[in-house]
LUMNU-987809 format. One record per atom (N, C-alpha, C): residue in three letters; y, z, x; atom name. Coordinates in nm, 3 decimals. Example, Ala and Ser with C-alpha at 12.3 -4.5 7.8 and 13.67 -1.06 7.14 Angstrom:
2
+--------+---------+---------+---------+-------+
! residu !       y !       z !       x ! atome !
+--------+---------+---------+---------+-------+
!    ALA !  -0.569 !   0.780 !   1.319 !     N !
!    ALA !  -0.450 !   0.780 !   1.230 !    CA !
!    ALA !  -0.330 !   0.780 !   1.320 !     C !
!    SER !  -0.225 !   0.708 !   1.285 !     N !
!    SER !  -0.106 !   0.714 !   1.367 !    CA !
!    SER !   0.003 !   0.787 !   1.290 !     C !
+--------+---------+---------+---------+-------+
//
This chain:
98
+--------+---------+---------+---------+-------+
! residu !       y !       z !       x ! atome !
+--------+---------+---------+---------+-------+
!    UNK !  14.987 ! -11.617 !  -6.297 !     N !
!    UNK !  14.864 ! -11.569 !  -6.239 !    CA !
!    UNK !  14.750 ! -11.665 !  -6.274 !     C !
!    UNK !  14.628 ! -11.715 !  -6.166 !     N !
!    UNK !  14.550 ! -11.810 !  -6.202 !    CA !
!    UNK !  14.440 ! -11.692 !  -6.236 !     C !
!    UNK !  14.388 ! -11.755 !  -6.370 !     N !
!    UNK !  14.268 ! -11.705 !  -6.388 !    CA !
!    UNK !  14.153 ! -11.708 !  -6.334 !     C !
!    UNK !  14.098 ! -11.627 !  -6.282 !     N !
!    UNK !  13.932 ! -11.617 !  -6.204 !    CA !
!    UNK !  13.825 ! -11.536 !  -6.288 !     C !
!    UNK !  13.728 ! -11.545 !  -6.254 !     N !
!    UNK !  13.592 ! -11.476 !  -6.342 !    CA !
!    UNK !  13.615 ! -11.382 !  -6.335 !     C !
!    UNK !  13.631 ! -11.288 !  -6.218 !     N !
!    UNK !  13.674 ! -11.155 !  -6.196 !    CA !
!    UNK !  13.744 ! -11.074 !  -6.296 !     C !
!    UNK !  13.858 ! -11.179 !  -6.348 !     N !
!    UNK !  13.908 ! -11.148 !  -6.429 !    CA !
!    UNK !  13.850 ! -11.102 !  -6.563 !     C !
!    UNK !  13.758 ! -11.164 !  -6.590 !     N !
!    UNK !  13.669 ! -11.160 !  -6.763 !    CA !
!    UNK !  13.574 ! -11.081 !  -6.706 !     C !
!    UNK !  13.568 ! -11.009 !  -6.891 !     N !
!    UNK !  13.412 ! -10.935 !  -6.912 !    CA !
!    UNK !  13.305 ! -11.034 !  -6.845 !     C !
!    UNK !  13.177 ! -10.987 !  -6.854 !     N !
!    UNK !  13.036 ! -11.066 !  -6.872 !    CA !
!    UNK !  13.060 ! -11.139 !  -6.996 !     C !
!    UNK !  13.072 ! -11.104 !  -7.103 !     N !
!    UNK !  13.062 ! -11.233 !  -7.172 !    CA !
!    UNK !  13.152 ! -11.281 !  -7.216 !     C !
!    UNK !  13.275 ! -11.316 !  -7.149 !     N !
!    UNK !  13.358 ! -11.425 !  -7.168 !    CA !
!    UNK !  13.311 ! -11.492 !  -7.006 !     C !
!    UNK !  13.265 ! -11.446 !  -6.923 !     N !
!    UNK !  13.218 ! -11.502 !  -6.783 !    CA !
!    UNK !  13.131 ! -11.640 !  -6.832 !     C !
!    UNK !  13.042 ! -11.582 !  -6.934 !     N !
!    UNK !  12.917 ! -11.666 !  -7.002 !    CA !
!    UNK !  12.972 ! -11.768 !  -7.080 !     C !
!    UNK !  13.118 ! -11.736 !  -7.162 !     N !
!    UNK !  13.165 ! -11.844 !  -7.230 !    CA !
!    UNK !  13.286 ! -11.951 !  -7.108 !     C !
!    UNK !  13.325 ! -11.888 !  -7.039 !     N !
!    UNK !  13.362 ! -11.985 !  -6.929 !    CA !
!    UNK !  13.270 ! -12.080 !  -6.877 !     C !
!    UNK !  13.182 ! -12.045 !  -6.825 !     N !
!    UNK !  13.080 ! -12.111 !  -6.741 !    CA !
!    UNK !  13.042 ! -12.219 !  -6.857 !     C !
!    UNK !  13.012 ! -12.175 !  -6.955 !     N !
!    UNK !  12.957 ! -12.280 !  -7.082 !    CA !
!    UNK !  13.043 ! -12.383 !  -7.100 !     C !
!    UNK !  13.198 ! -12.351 !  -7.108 !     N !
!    UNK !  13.290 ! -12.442 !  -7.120 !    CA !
!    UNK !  13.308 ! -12.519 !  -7.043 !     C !
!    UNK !  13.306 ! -12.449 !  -6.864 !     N !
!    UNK !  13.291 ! -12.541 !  -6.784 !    CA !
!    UNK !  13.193 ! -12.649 !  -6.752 !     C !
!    UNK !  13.113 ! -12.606 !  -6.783 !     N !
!    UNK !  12.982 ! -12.728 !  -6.753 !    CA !
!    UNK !  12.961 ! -12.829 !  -6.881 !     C !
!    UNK !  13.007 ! -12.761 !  -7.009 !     N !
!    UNK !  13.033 ! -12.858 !  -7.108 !    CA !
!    UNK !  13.148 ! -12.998 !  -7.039 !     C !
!    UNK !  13.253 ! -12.929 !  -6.989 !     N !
!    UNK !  13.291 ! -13.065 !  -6.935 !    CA !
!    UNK !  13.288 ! -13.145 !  -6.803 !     C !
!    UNK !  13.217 ! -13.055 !  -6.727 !     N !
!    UNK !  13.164 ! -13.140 !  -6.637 !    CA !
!    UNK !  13.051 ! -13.209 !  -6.636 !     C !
!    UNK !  12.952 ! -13.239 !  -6.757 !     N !
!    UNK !  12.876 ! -13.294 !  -6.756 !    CA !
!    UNK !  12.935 ! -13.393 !  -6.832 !     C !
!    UNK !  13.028 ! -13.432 !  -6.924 !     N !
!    UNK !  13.114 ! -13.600 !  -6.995 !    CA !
!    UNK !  13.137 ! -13.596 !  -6.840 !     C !
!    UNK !  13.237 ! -13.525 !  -6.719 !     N !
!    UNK !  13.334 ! -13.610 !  -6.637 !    CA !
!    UNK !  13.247 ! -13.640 !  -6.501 !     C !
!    UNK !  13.106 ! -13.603 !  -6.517 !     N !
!    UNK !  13.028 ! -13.686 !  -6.391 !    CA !
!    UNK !  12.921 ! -13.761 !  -6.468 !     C !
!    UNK !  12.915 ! -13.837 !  -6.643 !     N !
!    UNK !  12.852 ! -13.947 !  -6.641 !    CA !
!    UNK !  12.901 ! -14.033 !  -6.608 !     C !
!    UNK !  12.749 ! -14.135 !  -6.573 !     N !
!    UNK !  12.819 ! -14.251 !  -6.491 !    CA !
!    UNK !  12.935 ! -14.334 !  -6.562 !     C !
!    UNK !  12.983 ! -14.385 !  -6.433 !     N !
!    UNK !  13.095 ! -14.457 !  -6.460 !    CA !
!    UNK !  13.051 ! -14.639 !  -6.463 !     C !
!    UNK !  13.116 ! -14.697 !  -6.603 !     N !
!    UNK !  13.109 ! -14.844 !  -6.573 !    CA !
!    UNK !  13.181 ! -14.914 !  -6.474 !     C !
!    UNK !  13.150 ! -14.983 !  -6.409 !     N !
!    UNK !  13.227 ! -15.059 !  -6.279 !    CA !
!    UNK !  13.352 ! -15.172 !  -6.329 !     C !
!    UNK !  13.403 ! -15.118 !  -6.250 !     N !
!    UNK !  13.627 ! -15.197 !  -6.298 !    CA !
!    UNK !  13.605 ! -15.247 !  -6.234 !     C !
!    UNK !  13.750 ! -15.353 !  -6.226 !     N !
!    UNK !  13.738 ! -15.458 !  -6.107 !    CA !
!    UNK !  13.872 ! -15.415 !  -6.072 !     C !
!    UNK !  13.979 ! -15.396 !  -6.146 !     N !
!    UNK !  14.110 ! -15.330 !  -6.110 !    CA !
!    UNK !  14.144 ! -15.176 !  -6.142 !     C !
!    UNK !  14.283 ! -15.127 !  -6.067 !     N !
!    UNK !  14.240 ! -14.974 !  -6.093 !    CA !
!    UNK !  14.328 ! -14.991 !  -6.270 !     C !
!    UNK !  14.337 ! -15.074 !  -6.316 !     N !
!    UNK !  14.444 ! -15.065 !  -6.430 !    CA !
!    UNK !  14.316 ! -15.088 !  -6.521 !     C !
!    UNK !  14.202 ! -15.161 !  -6.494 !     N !
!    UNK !  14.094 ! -15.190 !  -6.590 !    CA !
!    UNK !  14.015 ! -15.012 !  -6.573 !     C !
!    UNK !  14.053 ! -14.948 !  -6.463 !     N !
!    UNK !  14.001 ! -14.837 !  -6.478 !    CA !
!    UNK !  14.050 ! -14.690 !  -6.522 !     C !
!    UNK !  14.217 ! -14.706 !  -6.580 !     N !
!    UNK !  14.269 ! -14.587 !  -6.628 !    CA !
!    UNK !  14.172 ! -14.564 !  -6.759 !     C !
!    UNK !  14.198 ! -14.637 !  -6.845 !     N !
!    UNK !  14.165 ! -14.644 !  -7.035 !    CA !
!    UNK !  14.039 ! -14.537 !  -6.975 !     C !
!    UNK !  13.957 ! -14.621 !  -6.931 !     N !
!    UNK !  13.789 ! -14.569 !  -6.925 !    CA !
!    UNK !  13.824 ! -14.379 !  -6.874 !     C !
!    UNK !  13.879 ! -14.364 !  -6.787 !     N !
!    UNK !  13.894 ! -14.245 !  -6.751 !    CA !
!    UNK !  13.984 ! -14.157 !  -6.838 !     C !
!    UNK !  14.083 ! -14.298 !  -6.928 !     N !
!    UNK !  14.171 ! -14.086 !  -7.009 !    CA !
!    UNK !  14.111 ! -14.089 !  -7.113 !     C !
!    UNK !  13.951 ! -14.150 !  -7.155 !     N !
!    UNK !  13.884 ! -14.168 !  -7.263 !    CA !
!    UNK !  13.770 ! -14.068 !  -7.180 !     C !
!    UNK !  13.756 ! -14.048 !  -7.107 !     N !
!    UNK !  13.617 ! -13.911 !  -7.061 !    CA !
!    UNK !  13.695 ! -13.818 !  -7.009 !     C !
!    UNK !  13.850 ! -13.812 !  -6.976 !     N !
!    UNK !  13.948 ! -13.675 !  -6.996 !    CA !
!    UNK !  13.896 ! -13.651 !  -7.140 !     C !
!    UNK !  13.959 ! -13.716 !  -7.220 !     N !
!    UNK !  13.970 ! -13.661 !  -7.395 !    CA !
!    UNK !  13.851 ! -13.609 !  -7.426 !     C !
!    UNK !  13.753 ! -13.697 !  -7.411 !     N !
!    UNK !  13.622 ! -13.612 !  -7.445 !    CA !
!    UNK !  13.529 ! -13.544 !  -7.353 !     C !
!    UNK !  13.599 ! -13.502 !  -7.253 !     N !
!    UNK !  13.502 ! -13.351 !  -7.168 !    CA !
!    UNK !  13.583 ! -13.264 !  -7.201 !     C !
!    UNK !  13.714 ! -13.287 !  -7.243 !     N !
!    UNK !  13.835 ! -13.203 !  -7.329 !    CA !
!    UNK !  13.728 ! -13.149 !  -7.440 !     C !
!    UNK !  13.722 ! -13.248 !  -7.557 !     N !
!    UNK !  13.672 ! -13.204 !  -7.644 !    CA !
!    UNK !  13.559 ! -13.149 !  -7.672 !     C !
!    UNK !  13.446 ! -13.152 !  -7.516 !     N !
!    UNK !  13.350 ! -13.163 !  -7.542 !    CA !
!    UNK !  13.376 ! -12.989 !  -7.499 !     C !
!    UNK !  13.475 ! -12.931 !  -7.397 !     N !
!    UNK !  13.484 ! -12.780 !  -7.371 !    CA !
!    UNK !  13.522 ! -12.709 !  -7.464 !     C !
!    UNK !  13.619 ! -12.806 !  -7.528 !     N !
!    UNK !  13.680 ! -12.705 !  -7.660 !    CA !
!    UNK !  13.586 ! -12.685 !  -7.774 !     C !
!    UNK !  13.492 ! -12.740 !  -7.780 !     N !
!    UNK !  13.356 ! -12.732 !  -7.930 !    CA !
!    UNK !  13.266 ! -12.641 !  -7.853 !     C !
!    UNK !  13.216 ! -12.623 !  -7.709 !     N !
!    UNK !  13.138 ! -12.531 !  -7.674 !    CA !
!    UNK !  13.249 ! -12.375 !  -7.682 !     C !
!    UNK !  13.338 ! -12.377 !  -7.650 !     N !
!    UNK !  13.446 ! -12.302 !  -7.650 !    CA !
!    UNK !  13.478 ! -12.205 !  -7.794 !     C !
!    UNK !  13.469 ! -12.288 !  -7.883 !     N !
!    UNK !  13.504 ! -12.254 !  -8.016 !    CA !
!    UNK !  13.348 ! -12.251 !  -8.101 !     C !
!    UNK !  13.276 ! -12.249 !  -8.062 !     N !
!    UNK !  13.122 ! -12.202 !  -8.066 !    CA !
!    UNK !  13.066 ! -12.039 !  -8.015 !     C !
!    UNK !  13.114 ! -12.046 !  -7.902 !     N !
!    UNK !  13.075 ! -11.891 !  -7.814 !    CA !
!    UNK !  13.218 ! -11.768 !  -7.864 !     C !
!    UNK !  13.321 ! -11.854 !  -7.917 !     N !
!    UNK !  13.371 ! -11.760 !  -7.849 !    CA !
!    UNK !  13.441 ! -11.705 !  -7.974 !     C !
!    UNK !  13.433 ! -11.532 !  -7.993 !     N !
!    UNK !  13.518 ! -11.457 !  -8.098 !    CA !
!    UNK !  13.620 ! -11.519 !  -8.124 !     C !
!    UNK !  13.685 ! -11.479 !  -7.995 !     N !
!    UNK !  13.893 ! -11.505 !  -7.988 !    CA !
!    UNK !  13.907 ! -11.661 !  -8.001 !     C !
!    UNK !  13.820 ! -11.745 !  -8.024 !     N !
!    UNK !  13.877 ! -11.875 !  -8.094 !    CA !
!    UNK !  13.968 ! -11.903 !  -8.241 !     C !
!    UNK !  14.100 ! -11.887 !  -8.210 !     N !
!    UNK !  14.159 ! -11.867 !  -8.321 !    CA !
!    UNK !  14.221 ! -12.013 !  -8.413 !     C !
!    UNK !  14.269 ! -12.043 !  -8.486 !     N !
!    UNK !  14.259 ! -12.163 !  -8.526 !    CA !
!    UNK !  14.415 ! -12.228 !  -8.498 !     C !
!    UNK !  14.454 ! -12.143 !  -8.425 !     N !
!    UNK !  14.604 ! -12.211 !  -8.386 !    CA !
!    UNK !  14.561 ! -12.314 !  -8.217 !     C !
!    UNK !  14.501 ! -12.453 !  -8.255 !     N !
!    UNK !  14.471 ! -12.571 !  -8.153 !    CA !
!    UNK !  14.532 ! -12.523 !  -8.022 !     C !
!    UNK !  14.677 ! -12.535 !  -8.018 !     N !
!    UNK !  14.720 ! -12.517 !  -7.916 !    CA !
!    UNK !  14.729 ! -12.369 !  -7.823 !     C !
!    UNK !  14.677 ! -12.295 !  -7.899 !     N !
!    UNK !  14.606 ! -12.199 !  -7.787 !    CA !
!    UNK !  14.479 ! -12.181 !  -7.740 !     C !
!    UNK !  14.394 ! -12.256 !  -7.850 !     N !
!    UNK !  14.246 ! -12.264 !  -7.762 !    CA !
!    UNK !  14.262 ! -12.390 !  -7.665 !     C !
!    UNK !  14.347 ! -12.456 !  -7.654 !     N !
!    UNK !  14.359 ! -12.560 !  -7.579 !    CA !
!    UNK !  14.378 ! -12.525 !  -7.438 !     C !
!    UNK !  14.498 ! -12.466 !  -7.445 !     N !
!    UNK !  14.527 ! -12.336 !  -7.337 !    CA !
!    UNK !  14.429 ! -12.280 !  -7.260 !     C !
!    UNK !  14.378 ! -12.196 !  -7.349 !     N !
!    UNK !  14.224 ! -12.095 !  -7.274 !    CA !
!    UNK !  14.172 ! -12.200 !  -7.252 !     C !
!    UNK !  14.093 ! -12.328 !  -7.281 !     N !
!    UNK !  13.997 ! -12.373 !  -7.240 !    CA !
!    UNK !  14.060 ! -12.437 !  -7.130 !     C !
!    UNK !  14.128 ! -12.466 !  -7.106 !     N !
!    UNK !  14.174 ! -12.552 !  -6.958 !    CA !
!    UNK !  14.212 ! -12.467 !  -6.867 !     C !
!    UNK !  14.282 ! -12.344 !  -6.938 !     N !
!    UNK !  14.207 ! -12.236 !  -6.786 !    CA !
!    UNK !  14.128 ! -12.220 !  -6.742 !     C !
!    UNK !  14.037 ! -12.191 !  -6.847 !     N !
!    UNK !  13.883 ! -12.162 !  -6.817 !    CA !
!    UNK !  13.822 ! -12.260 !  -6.713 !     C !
!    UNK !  13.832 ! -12.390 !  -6.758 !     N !
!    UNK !  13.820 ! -12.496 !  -6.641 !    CA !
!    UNK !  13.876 ! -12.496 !  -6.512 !     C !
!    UNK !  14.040 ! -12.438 !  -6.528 !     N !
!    UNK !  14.067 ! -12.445 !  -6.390 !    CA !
!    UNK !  14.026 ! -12.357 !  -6.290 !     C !
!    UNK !  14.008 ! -12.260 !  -6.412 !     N !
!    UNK !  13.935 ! -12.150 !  -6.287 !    CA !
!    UNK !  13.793 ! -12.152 !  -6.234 !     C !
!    UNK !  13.737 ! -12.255 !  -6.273 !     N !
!    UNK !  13.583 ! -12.228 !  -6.225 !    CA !
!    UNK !  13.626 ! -12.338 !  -6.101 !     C !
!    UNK !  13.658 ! -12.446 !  -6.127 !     N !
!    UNK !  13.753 ! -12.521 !  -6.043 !    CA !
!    UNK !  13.773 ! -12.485 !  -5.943 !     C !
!    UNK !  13.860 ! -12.364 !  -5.935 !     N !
!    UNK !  13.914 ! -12.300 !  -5.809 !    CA !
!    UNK !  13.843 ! -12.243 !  -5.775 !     C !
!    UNK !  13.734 ! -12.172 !  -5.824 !     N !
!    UNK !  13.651 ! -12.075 !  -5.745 !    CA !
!    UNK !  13.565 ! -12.196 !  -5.624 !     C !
!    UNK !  13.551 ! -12.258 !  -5.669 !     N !
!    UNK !  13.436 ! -12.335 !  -5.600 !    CA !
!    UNK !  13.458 ! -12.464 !  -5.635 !     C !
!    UNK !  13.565 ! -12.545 !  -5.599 !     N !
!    UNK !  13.588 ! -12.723 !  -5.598 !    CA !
!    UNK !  13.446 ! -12.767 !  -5.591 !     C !
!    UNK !  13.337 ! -12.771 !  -5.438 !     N !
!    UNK !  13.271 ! -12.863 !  -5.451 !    CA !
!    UNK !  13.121 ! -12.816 !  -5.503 !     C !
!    UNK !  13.131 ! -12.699 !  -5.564 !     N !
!    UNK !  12.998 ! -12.661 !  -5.667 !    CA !
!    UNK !  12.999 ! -12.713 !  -5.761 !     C !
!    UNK !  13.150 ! -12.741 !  -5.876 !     N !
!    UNK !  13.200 ! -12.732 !  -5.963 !    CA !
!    UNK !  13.182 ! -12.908 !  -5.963 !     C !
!    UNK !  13.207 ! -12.996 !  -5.909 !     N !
!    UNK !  13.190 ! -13.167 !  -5.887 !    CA !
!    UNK !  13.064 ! -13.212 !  -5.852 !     C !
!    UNK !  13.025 ! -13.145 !  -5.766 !     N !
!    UNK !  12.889 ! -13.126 !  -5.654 !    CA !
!    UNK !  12.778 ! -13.063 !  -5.701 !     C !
!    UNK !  12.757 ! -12.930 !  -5.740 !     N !
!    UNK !  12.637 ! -12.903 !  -5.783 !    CA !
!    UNK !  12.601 ! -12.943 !  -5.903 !     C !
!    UNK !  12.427 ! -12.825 !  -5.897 !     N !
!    UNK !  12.358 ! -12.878 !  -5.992 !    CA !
!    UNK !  12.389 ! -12.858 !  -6.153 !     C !
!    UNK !  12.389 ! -12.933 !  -6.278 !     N !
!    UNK !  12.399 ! -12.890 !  -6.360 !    CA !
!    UNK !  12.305 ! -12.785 !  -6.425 !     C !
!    UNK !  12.274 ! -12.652 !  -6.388 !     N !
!    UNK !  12.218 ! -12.552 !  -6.427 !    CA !
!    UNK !  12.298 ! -12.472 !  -6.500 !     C !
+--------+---------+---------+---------+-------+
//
């Protein structure tokens, strides 16, 4: 089952949204200009890792059920992402950071 907001209280809604925009603001700073797409992987699984990290510290900030076993807040937080994701692809890339 994909997770949607619908799904969560109000305030895990509030800690989604936080998580999400925690990493969409590392994965739409600008980008330095490559000349090949091989000069341009590194740069990109280096602002994966840290809009990763940057959801999982807002994540483990807001949220009770942050438990200290990594690989399940890892889990929730990349749901959490995918689901704002799915609700709305081009709000989620596209809009404003509010």
């Amino acid at each position: 089952m994909t997770l949607k907001p619908e799904h969560l209280a109000e305030d895990q809604r509030k800690i989604l949204r936080a998580v999400a925009l925690a990493y969409r603001r590392v994965m739409r700073a600008p980008e330095e200009p490559t000349l090949t797409r091989a000069d341009a992987a590194r740069p990109a699984q280096k602002r994966q890792s840290e809009a990763l990290a940057a959801a999982t510290a807002e994540y483990r900030r807001l949220s009770p059920f942050a438990t200290g076993d990594r690989l399940a807040v890892a889990g929730e937080v990349n749901r959490m992402i995918a689901a704002a994701i799915n609700v709305d692809p081009k709000w989620f890339w596209h809009g404003p950071d509010a």
